[in-house]
N, C-alpha and C positions, 0 to 999 in steps of 0.2 A: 716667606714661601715654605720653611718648614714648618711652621705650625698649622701647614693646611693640612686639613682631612681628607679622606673618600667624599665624606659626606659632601665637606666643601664644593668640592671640583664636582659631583655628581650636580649638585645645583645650580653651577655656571653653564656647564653643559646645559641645563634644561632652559633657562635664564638668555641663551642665546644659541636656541634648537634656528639652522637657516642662515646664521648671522657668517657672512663671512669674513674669514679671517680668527674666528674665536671658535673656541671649543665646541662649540655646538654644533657648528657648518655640513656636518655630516650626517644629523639627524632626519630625518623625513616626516617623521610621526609621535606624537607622546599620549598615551593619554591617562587621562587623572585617576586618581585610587576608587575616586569614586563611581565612577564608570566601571571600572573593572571587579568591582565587588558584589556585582547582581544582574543578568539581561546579558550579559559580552558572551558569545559565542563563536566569535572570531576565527578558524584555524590557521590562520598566515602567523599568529602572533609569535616569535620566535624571541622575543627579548623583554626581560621586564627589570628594569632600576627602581629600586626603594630607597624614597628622599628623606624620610622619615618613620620613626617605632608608630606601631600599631597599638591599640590599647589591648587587641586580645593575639594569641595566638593563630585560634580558630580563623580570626578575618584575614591574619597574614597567609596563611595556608589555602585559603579561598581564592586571595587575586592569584597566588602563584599558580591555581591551576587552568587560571583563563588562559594560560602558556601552555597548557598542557592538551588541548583537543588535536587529535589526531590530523595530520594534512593529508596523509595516502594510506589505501590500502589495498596496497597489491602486495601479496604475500613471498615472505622470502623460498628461497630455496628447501629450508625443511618444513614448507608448507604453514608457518606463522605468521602473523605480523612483525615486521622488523621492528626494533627499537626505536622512537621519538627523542629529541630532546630540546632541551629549550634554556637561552642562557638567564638564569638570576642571580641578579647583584643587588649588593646596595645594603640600608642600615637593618632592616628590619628580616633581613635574610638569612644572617649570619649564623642562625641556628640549622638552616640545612647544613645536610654533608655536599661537599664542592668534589670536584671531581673533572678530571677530561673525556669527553664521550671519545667512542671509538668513532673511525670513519665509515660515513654510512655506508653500506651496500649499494656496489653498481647493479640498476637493474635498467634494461633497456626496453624503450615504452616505443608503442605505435599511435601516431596522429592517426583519429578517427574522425573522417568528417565528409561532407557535402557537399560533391566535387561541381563547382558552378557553371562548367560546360556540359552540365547534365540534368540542369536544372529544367528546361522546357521540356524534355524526354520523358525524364523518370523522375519529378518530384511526386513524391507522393503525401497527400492533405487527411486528417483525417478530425470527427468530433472529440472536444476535447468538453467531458461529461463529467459534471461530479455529483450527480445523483439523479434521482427519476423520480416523474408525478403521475400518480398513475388517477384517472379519472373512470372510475366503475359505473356500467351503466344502470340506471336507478334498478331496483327488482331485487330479485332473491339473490342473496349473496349463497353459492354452493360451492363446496370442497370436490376434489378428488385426488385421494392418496392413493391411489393403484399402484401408483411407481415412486412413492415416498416412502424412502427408507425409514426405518420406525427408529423413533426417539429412544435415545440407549441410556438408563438412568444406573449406575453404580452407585447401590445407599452405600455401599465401604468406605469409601470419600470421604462422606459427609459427618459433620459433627453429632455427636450424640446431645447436648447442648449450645445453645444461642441464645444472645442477650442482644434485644432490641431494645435500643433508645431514638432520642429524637432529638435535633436539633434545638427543636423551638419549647422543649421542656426539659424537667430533671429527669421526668417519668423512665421508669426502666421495665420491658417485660421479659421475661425468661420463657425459651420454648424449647423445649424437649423431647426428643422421640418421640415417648409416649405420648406426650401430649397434645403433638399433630398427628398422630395416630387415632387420638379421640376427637379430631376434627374431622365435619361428614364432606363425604368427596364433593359434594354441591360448593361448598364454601372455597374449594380449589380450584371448583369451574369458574365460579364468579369472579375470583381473586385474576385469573388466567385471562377471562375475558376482558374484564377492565383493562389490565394492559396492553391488552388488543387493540380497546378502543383507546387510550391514548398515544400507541404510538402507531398504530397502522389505520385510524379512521377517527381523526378531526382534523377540523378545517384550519383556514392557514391561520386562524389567529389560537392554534391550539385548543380549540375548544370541543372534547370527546363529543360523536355523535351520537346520543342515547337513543335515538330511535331504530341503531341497529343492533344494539345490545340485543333482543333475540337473537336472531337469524344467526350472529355470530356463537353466542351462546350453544344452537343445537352444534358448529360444527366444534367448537372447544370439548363439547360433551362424548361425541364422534372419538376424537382425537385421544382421548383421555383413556378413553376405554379400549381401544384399538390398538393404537399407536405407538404407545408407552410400553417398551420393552426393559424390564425390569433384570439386573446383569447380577450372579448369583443369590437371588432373592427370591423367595417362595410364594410369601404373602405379599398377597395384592395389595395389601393394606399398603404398604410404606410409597405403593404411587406417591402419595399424599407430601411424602419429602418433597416432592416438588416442589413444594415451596420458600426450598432453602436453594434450588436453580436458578439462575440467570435466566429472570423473567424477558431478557433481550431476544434468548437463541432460542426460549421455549416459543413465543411469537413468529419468529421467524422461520421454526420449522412448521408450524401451522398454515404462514404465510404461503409454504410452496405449493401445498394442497390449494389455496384457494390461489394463489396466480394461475396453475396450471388448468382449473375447471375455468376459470375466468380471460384467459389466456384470446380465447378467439372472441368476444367482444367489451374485456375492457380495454380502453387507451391508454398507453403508457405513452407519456411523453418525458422529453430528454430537460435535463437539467442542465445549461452550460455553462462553465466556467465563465464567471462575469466578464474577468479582465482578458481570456483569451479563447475565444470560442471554435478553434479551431488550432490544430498543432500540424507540423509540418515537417517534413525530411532534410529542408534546407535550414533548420537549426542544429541538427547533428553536428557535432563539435565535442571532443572528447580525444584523451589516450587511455591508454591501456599496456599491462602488463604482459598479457597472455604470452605464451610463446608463438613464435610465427606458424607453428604447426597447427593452432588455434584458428590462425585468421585465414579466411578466406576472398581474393583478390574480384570484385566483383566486376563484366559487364555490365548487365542490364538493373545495376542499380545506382541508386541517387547517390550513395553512401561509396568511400571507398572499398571498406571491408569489411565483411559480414566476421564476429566477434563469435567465437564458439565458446559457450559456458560448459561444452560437451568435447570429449577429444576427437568425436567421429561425427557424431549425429547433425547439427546444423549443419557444417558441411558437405555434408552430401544433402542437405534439404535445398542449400544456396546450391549446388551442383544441376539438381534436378529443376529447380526453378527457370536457370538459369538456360536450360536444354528444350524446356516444356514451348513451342513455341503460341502456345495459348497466355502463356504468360508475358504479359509487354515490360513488366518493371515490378520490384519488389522491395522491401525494405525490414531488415532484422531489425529489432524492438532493444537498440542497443545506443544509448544517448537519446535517444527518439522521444521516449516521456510519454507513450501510448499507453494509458490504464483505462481498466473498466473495471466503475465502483461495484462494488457488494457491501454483503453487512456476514460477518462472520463471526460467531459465537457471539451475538449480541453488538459487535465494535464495528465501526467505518473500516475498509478495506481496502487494496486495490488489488487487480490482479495484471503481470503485465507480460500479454500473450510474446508470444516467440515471433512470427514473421508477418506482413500485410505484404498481399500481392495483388498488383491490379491485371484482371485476366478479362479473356474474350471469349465468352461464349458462340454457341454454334450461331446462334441467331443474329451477332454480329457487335450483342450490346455488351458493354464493362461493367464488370462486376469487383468491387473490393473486397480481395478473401482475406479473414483472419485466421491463419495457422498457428496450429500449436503443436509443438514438436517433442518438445522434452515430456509433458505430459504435468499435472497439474500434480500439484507433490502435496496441496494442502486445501481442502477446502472442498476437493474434484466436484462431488456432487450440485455442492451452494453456487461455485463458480461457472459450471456448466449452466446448472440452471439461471442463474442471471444473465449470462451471456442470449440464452437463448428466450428468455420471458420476459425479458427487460430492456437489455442492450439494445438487441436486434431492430425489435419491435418500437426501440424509442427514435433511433439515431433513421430505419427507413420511411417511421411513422411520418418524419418531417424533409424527406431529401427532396421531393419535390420544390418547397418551399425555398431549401438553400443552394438546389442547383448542383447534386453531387450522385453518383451513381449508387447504387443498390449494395449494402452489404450482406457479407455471407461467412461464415464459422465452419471451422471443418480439423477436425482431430485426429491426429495421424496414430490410432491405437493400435498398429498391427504390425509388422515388420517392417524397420527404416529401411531398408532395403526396399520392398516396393511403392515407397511412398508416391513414383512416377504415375503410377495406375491410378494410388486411391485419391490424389490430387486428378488426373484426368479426371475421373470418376464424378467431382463433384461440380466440377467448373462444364460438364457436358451434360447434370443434372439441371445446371439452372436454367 
């Protein structure tokens, strides 16, 4: 028995992980180095034993940190995240520093969740979207940027050189200021349009539509000349840098010109999430940190407590809802999973509004309002506009079809304080 090792006994342990009566009886779970060296993203992991040396450092440094993803993050008292830690033992270890962690910080949490004698009341249903098809009707494809903010291009950014290569060869080409500077603006139209037509007009087997290449063309030309707001730069000429921008957000800001002029007879329809086409208030389930001066103790909703990311503002939005008696039920955007896609600076997005309230207008019928409180901190203009040329348009385009009442957007931009009025205001417009 003395010439057992660590190693030893670590191996009987794993040798008889469940077995009762033997070393291992206490184990629940093990799993192999090789699992944990690539793909493990786990955060429950809190123990890891090493039964055996590793051939490199690197890969021993690797599994130890599938013990290392964060479980919580509700922030301590000086406004950080508290310390983690996670136990490692065993042969291949022995090069960390050991140590005793301190005791972690008490911090007291509130169950948030979906009180089910309230479920036939106040559940509230909503689309559960992960992007849009939008169907144009055949004819002239027209812009209108009247109220598109103009494209803001800082050359300071950008490199004075850039070396293009390719994947599929050695080939190298080098491009430089000047030397898109001595490219003619046509070749930036084209260049701009192409991308247009591959990611905003081919069909579902990706295949660009070349028969709109004009029509698209005059408005990239439009856009180009107009639109492109140059940020201390004199000469017109370096427009042409554009071509070192993220050909994603230059499309995209041309896009809101042509949804907007196209806005009243193309069809946008909703894309819905395969495996779940519809999300619901009766899966709220969650705690939280916040202080109880945060949360707010709800009637008229499905949820117990409306969760304020603000120390004043949601709660008086939950206050006033709650008071408004056009309002039958509501639900804060807090465990709920309520997004609506965008595309911003070129990347997939979500944005995810503040409250849904189901309200009565005068005429008698319900309507779903999506409120936004805090105000949009990133994106405002992209996100406003998708909400209203895309979302809207997609999710009423088909209620008929799934049987669900009318929705509606409404942004409380003006003082939280009267937000009673400019909420009456829009629930007596519909």
């Amino acid at each position: 028995m003395e010439q057992l090792s660590d190693a030893d006994i670590l191996r009987e342990v794993v040798n008889t992980v469940g077995k009762k009566g033997f070393l291992g009886s206490h184990i629940r779970c093990v799993v192999s180095v090789s699992m944990l060296t690539e793909g493990w993203d786990a955060n429950t992991v809190t123990h890891i034993m090493g039964l055996r040396a590793f051939n490199s450092q690197l890969l021993c440094e690797q599994v130890a940190g599938r013990a290392l993803r964060r479980q919580k993050y509700d922030l301590g008292k000086d406004g950080r995240f508290p310390p983690e830690y996670a136990q490692i033992i065993g042969v291949p270890f022995k090069l960390f520093k050991g140590g005793t962690p301190p005791p972690p910080e008490k911090t007291e949490h509130t169950h948030i969740f979906a009180m089910p004698e309230r479920l036939k009341k106040h559940e509230i249903t909503f689309p559960n979207l992960t992007g849009y098809r939008v169907e144009p009707v055949e004819g002239a494809i027209t812009a209108d940027f009247s109220t598109v903010a103009d494209f803001e291009f800082d050359g300071s950014i950008f490199p004075t050189r850039t070396t293009l290569a390719s994947a599929f060869s050695a080939d190298e080409n080098e491009l430089t200021v000047e030397s898109v500077k001595e490219k003619r603006n046509q070749e930036i139209v084209y260049f701009i349009t192409k991308e247009m037509l591959r990611r905003h007009y081919s069909d579902e087997e990706s295949n660009p539509q070349f028969q709109k290449f004009a029509r698209i063309k005059v408005i990239v030309e439009f856009w180009y000349d107009n639109k492109v707001k140059l940020l201390n730069i004199t000469d017109p000429e370096y427009r042409k840098l554009l071509i070192f921008v993220d050909a994603g957000s230059i499309c995209q800001h041309i896009m809101r010109g042509i949804r907007k002029q196209g806005a009243a007879t193309d069809r946008v329809l909703p894309i819905f999430n395969y495996y779940n086409r519809f999300g619901s208030s009766k899966h709220v389930n969650g705690t939280t940190a916040r202080p109880k001066e945060q949360l707010f103790a709800t009637g008229k909703s499905h949820v117990n407590y409306v969760v304020g990311d603000t120390e004043t503002w949601e709660q008086k939005a939950a206050k006033s809802l709650e008071d408004l008696k056009h309002v039958t039920t509501y639900v804060k955007n807090s465990f709920l999973g309520f997004t609506i896609p965008y595309v911003g600076d070129g990347k997939d997005r979500d944005y995810f509004p503040d409250f849904i309230a189901r309200c009565r207008t005068k005429s008698g019928a319900m309507i779903n309002l999506i409120v936004e409180i805090i105000g949009m901190k990133r994106d405002k203009e992209i996100k406003k506009d998708y909400v209203l040329n895309r979302w809207l348009p997609a999710v009423n385009g088909v209620r008929e079809q799934y049987g669900y009442d009318e929705w509606r957007f409404v942004e409380i931009e003006g003082d939280i304080r009267d937000i009673k009025n400019e909420l009456l205001a829009v629930i007596e417009r519909a």
